[in-house]
N, C-alpha and C positions, 0 to 999 in steps of 0.2 A: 504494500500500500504506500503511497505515495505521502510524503511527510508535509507539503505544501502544496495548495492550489494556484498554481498561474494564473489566475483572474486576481489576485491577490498579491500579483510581484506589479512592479509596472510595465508600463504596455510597451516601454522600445526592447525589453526580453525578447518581443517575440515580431516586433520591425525587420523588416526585408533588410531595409541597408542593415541592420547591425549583420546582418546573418551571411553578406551576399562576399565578404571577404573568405570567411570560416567556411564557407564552398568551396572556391578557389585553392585555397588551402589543402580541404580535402581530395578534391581531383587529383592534384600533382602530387600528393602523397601516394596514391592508389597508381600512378603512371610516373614514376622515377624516371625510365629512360625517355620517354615525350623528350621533343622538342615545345621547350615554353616561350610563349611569347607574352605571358601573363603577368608575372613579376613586373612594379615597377622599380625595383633596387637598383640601386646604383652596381653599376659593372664590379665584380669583384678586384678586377686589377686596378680598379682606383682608390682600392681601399690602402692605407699607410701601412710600409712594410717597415717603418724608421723605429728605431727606439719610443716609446710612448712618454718615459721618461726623458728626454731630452723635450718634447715640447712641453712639458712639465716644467723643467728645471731654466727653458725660456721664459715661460711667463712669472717664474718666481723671481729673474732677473731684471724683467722689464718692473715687479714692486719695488724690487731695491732700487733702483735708475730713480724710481717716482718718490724714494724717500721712507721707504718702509722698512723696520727695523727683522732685520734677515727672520728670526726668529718668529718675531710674530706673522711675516708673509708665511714662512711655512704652515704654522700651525692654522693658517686659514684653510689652508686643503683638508683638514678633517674635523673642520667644524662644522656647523648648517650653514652659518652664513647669512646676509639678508634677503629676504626673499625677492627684491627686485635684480640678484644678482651682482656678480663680482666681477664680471670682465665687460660691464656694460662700455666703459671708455673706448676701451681694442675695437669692439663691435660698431659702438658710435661714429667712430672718427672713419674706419672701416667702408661704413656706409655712404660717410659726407663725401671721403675720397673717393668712391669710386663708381657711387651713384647718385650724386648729388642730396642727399636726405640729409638733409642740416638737422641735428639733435644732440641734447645733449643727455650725458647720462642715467638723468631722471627722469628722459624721456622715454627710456626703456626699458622692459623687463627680460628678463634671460628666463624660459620655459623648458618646457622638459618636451622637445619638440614643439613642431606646431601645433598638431593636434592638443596640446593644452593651452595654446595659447587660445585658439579658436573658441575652446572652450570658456575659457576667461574675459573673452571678448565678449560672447555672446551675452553671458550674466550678468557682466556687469551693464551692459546695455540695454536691456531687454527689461522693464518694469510693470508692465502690465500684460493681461492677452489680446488686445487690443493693437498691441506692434506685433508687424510681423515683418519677418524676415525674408527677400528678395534673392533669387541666386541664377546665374547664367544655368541656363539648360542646351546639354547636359553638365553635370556637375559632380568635385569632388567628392564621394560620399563622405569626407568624415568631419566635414561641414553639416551634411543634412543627418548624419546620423548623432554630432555637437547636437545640432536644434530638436531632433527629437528624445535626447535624453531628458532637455530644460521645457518639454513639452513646448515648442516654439513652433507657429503655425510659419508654415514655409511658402511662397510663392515663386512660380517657374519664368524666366523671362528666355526665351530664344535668344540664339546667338545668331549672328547674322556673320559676312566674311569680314567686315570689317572687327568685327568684336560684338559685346553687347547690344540688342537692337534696342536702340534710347529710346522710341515711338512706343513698342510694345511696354518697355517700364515707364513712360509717361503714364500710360494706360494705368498699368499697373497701380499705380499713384492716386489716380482720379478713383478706380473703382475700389480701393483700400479706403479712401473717405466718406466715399457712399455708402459706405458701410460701417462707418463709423469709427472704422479704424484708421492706423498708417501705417506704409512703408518705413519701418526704421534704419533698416540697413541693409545694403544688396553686397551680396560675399561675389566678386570677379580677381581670377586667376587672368590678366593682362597679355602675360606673354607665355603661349605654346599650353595653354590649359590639359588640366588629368580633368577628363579621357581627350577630349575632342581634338587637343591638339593646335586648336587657334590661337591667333596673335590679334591684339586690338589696334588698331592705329594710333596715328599721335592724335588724329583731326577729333575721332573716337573718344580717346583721354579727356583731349579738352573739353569736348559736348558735355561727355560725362560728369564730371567734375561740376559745371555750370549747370546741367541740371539736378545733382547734387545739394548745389546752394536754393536752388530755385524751388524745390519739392521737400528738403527738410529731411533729408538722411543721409548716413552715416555711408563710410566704402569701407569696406574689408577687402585689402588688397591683398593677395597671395603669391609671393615670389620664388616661388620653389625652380623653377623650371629658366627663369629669366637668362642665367648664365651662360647657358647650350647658344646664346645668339649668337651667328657668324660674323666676325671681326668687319666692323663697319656699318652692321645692320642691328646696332642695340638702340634701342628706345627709353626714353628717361619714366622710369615706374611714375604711377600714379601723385606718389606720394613725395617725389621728387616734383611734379608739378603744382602741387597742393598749397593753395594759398591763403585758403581759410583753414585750414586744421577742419577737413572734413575725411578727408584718409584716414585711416589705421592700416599700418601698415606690417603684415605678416609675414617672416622669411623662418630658415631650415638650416643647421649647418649638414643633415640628412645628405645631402648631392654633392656640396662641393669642397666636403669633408671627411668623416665615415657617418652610417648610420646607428652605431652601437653607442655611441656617446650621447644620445638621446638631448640634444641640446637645438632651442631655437630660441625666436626672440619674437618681440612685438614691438613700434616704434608706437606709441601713446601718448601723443604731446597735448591732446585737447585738455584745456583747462575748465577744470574742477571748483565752485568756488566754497569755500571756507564757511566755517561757522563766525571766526576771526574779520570776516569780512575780507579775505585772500583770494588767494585760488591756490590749485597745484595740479598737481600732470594726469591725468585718466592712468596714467601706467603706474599711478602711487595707488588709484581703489584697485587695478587690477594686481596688484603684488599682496593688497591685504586681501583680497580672495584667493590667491594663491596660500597666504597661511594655512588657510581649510582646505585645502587640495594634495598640493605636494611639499609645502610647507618653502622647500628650496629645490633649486635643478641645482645637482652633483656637483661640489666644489671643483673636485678632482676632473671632472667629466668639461665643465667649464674651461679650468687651465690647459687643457691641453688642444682644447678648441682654441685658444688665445694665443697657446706658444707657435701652433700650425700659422694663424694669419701672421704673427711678429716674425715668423720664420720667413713668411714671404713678403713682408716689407708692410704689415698692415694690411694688406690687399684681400678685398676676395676677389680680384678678377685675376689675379695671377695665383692663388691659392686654385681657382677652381679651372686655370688654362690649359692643362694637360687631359683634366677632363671634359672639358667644354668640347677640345677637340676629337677624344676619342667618339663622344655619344654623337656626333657631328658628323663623325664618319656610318657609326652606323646605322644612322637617320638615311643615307644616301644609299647604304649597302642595301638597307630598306624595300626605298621604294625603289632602286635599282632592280631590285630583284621582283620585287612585284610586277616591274614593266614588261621583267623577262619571263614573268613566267606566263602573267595572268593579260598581256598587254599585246599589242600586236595582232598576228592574224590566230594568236593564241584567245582574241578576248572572248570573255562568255559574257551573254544579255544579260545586266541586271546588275553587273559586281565592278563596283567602282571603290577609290579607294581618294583620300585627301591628299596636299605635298605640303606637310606643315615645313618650316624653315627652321626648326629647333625642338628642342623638346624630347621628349622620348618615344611618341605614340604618334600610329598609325590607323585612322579610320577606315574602318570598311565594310560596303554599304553590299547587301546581300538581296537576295530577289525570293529570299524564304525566310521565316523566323530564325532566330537566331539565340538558340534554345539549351534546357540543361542538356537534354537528350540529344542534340545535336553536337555540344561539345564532347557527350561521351562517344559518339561514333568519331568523333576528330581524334581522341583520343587512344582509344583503345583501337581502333583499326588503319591510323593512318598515322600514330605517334606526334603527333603537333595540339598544343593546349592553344588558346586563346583566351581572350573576356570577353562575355557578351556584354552590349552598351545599353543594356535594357536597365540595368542596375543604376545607374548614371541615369535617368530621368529621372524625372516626378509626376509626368502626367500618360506617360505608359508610351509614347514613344519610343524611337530606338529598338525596337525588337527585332529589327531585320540589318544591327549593324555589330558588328566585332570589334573590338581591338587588340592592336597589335604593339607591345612595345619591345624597344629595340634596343633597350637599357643592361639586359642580363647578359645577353650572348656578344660573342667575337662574331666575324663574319662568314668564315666558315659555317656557323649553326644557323645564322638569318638565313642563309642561304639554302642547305638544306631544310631547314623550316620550312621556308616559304615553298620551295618543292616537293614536299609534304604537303602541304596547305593545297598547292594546286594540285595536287591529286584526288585528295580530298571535296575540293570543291569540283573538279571536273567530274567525279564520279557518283556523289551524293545529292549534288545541289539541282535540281529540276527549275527553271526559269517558267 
């Protein structure tokens, strides 16, 4: 007999997005040798094969430089620490150099990835059920799967080729008030979006922003993916243009560092005002809702993300340049290979695929659902995994599209993959 009733836990237990990762999971478990194009991890070979202690014992040098009495910088590494974080400076100055994001250190908080920051953003913003929350479709689940932990009612806005379509969140705007509610804040991934893969324009940006001011919400900008740009075609984040403090701005050292150090950040500069009659930083309420959360992100775990940038000059564009250009290459090995396999007088009716210019992920548009049952015939009879993008909506679209990313394997396996894949699709897919 069962010890407790699910009607009795809450209701995101039993929510598709929490569930639709713990799928994926178990696929690839049940099919080891598959070729996967599921994973969006960062390439194993960019993970740091360097001493770990050495960017350790960099950023315990860059305290002493700053004035810190040797003794006490050490013993910060096994203390908690404050919860807005210890190497906010390295990551600030980081940001100003190399993305224009002017803040200062209290303008930020150091998280335990993104995903808590998302989280932290969400609650502290979010004070009635009356706001609701905005998100490009399709979308990172662990944004929609944030909002449906905090019970946060979600609305879908299409993406169009330029980026977010502004016309449709207008809409969106008007018909949140007819109802008595608002738009409080629309979560967009800018450049090279998980899953879809798109980039927003600058023209885009600026509309955005502008009707931002004009409609009375917040941006959650997400910069996971921005660094994959090709040398000459990078575009200034959101929040580099931001001139009201209507941005918040979300990044990861997950890509262009390793992912085991569990370390992100959020840039929070909207001012707060006082009981004193002051103000202070939105990233001071999100660090004391971090005390109830995770209390602190990993001192240890922090420093050695600090010693990695001080090691390359403060930079993350040259911290994350060797991998910028590998995933870069195999974004091309990609759809190179999709042209050859699936492309030409090779094409089938109905299966089209995107050419994003960064990022990790590959669209592809299918002329049949695009199913659990269909992944396990990919699987189990043709050796190639994928994601279906049905999971990445909110309004039940996507069911007839895949993705593919190009993040885990070398090019030798894209390649095979994808020759898998079109075998797969030549022989099962009926147009």
């Amino acid at each position: 007999m069962p010890d407790l009733d699910p009607s009795l836990l809450h209701g995101s237990l039993r929510a598709p997005v929490l569930g639709s990762l713990s799928f994926l999971n178990e696929v690839m478990g049940r099919f080891p040798e598959a070729i996967s194009f599921a994973p969006g991890a960062p390439h194993p070979d960019t993970l740091p094969d360097a001493d770990l202690q050495r960017y350790t014992d960099r950023y315990l040098a860059h305290l002493r430089a700053r004035g810190a009495d040797p003794e006490r910088a050490r013993r910060t590494l096994f203390e908690y620490g404050p919860s807005r974080g210890l190497v906010n400076d390295v990551v600030g100055e980081a940001l100003g150099r190399d993305h224009g994001i002017v803040c200062s250190p209290d303008d930020l908080v150091i998280t335990v990835g993104a995903q808590e920051a998302m989280l932290l953003v969400l609650r502290a913003l979010f004070a009635s059920p009356e706001q609701v929350l905005a998100v490009a479709n399709p979308c990172f689940v662990g944004i929609t799967g944030a909002a449906r932990l905090l019970d946060l009612d979600v609305v879908p806005v299409d993406e169009t080729g330029q980026g977010v379509d502004l016309d449709a969140l207008a809409r969106a705007c008007r018909t949140a008030r007819q109802a008595g509610r608002s738009v409080r804040a629309l979560y967009v991934a800018p450049d090279f979006s998980n899953p879809g893969g798109g980039r927003m324009s600058l023209d885009c940006r600026h509309r955005l922003l502008e009707l931002a001011e004009r409609e009375d919400f917040m941006v959650l900008e997400d910069n996971a993916y921005g660094f994959t740009a090709g040398a000459g075609t990078e575009l200034p984040p959101l929040k580099a243009l931001d001139t009201r403090r209507r941005v918040i701005h979300i990044g990861t050292f997950a890509k262009v560092a390793f992912p085991g150090a569990r370390v992100g950040y959020v840039v929070a500069d909207q001012r707060v005002a006082t009981e004193g009659g002051g103000t202070r930083p939105l990233a001071a309420e999100l660090a004391t809702l971090k005390t109830m959360v995770t209390v602190n992100t990993s001192p240890l775990a922090q420093a050695v993300i600090a010693g990695m940038l001080l090691e390359h000059g403060g930079s993350l564009v040259e911290l994350s340049r060797r991998k910028a250009e590998l995933y870069q290459r195999n974004l091309t090995a990609l759809t190179e290979a999709l042209d050859q396999q699936l492309g030409g007088a090779g094409a089938r009716p109905g299966i089209t695929w995107n050419r994003p210019e960064g990022g990790f992920f590959v669209r592809v548009r299918l002329p049949v659902r695009a199913d659990a049952h269909l992944l396990e015939v990919s699987a189990a009879k043709y050796g190639v995994l994928w994601t279906p993008m049905d999971q990445f909506y909110l309004d039940g679209a996507g069911d007839t599209q895949i993705r593919l990313s190009c993040s885990y394997l070398d090019r030798a396996g894209i390649e095979e993959g994808v020759r898998r894949l079109a075998a797969f699709l030549s022989k099962e897919i009926r147009s």
